[in-house]
C-alpha positions as CSV (number, residue, x, y, z in Angstrom):
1,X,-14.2,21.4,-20.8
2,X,-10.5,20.6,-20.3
3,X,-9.7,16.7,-21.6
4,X,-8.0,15.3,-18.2
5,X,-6.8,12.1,-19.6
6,X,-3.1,10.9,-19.2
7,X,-2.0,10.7,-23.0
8,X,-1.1,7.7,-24.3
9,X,2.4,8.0,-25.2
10,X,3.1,8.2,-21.2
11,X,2.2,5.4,-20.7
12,X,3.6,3.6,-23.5
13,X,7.2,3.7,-22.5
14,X,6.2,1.9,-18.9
15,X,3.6,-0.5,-20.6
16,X,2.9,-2.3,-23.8
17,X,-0.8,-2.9,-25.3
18,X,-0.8,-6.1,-23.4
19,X,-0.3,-4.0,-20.1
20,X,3.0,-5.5,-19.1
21,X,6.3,-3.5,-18.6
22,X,9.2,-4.2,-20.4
23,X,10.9,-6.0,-16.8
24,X,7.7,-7.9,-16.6
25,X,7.5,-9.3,-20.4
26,X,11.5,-10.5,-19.9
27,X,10.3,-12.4,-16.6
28,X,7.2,-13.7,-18.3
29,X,10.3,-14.9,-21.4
30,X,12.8,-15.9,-18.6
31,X,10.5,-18.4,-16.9
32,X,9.2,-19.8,-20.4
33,X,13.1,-20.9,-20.8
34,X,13.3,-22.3,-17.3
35,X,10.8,-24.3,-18.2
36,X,11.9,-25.2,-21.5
37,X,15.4,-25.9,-20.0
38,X,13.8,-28.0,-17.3
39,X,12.0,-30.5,-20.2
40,X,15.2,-31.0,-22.2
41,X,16.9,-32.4,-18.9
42,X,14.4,-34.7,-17.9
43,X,13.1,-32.8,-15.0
44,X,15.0,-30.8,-12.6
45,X,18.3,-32.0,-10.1
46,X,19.0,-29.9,-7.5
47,X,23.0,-29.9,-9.4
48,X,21.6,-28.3,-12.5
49,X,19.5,-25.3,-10.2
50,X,22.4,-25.0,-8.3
51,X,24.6,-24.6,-11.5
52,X,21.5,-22.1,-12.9
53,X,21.1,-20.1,-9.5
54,X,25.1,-19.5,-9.5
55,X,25.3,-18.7,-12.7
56,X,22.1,-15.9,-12.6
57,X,23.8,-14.4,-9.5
58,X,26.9,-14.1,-11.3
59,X,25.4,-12.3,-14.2
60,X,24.4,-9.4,-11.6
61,X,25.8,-6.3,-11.1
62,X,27.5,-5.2,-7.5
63,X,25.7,-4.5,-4.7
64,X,22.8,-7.0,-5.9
65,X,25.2,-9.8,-6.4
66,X,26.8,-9.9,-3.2
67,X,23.6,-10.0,-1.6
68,X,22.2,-12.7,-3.8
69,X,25.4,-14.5,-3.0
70,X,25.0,-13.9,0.7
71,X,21.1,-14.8,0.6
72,X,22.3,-17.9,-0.9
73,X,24.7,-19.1,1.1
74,X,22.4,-18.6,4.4
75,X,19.4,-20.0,2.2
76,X,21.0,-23.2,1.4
77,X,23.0,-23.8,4.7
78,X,20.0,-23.4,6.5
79,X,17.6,-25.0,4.9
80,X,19.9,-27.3,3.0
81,X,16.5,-30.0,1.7
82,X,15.4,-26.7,-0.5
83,X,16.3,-26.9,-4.3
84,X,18.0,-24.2,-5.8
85,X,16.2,-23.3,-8.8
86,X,15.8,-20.4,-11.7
87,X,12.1,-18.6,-11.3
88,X,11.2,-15.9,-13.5
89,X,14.8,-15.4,-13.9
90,X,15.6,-15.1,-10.0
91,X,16.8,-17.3,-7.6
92,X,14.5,-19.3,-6.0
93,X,14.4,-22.2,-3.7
94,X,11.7,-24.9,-3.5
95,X,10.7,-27.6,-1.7
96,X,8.7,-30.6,-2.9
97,X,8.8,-29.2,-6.8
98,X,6.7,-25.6,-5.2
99,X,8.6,-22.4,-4.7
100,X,9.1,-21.1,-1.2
101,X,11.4,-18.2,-1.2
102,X,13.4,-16.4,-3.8
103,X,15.7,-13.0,-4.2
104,X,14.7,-10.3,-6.3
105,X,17.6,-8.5,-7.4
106,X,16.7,-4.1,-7.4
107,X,17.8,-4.2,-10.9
108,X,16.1,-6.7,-12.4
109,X,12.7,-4.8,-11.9
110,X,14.6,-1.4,-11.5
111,X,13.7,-1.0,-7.5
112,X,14.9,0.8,-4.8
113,X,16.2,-2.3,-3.1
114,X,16.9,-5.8,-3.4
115,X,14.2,-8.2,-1.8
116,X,13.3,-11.6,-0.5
117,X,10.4,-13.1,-1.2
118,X,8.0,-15.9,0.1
119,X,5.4,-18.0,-1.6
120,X,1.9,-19.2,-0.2
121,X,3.8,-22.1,0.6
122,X,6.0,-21.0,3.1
123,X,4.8,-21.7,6.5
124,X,4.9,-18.0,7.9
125,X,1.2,-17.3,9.0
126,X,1.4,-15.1,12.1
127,X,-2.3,-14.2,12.5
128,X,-4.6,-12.1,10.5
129,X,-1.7,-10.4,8.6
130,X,2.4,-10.9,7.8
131,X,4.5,-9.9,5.7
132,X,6.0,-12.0,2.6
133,X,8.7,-9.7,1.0
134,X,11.7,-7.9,2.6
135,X,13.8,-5.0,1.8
136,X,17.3,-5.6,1.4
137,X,19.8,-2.3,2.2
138,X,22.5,-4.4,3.9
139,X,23.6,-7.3,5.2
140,X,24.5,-7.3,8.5
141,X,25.1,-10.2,10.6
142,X,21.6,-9.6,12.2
143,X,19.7,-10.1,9.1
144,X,21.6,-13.1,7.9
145,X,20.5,-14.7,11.1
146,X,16.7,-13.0,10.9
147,X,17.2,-14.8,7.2
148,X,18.1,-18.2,8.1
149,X,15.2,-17.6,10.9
150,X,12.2,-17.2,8.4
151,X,13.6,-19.9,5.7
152,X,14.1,-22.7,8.8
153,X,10.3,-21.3,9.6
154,X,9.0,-21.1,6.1
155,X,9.8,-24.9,5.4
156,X,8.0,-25.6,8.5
């Protein structure tokens, strides 16, 4: 009888013993240092997320950093109360100390596309089922606004 098993070694290169990929672990590492960073201030001010947030987005590569850029700048001039902070190594913008929404850049987990992402605390509940991430190809004009739409929702 023929041993149908996947063999170790291929899965290896996507995940470690612990079961984590290699993306994954440097979130897990990222966020560890957020938090760190976070202590040694004294908390967090929205100038020193703002400061981080900028200064993740500029470490991108093109196309993901124009759209981070662009998320941003429709994130925090429509919803201008939310907090720019680092989570997991993304941008992220929270309200009252929880995260609501954040941008996922493609590279960071090496995806097809760029996405935005909700929390469970963002107020979009639409009935039995909705959705809480978004594909980003391009920026047009229309998504901006369909953007500023769900964050203006999302904070409720």
């Amino acid at each position: 009888m023929k041993d149908t098993r996947k063999s170790a070694t291929s899965t290896a290169t996507r995940e470690s013993s612990d079961g984590f990929t290699a993306e994954e672990r440097a979130a897990i590492k990222d966020r560890a240092q957020e938090v760190k960073a976070a202590k040694r201030r004294g908390g967090a001010s929205k100038e020193d997320g703002e400061r981080d947030v900028l200064a993740k987005i500029a470490e991108m590569s093109a196309p993901d950093r124009e759209r981070a850029e662009r998320v941003h700048a429709v994130i925090t001039s429509s919803a201008p109360d939310l907090v720019p902070r680092l989570w997991y190594g993304m941008p992220a913008y929270a309200q009252d100390g929880k995260v609501l929404c954040f941008f996922q850049s493609a590279e960071k987990f090496k995806s097809r596309y760029a996405m935005l992402g909700f929390s469970d605390q963002a107020d979009l509940d639409d009935g039995d089922m909705w959705p809480t991430y978004f594909a980003l190809t391009d920026l047009t004009a229309a998504v901006e606004e369909r953007i500023a739409e769900l964050v203006k929702r999302a904070v409720g």
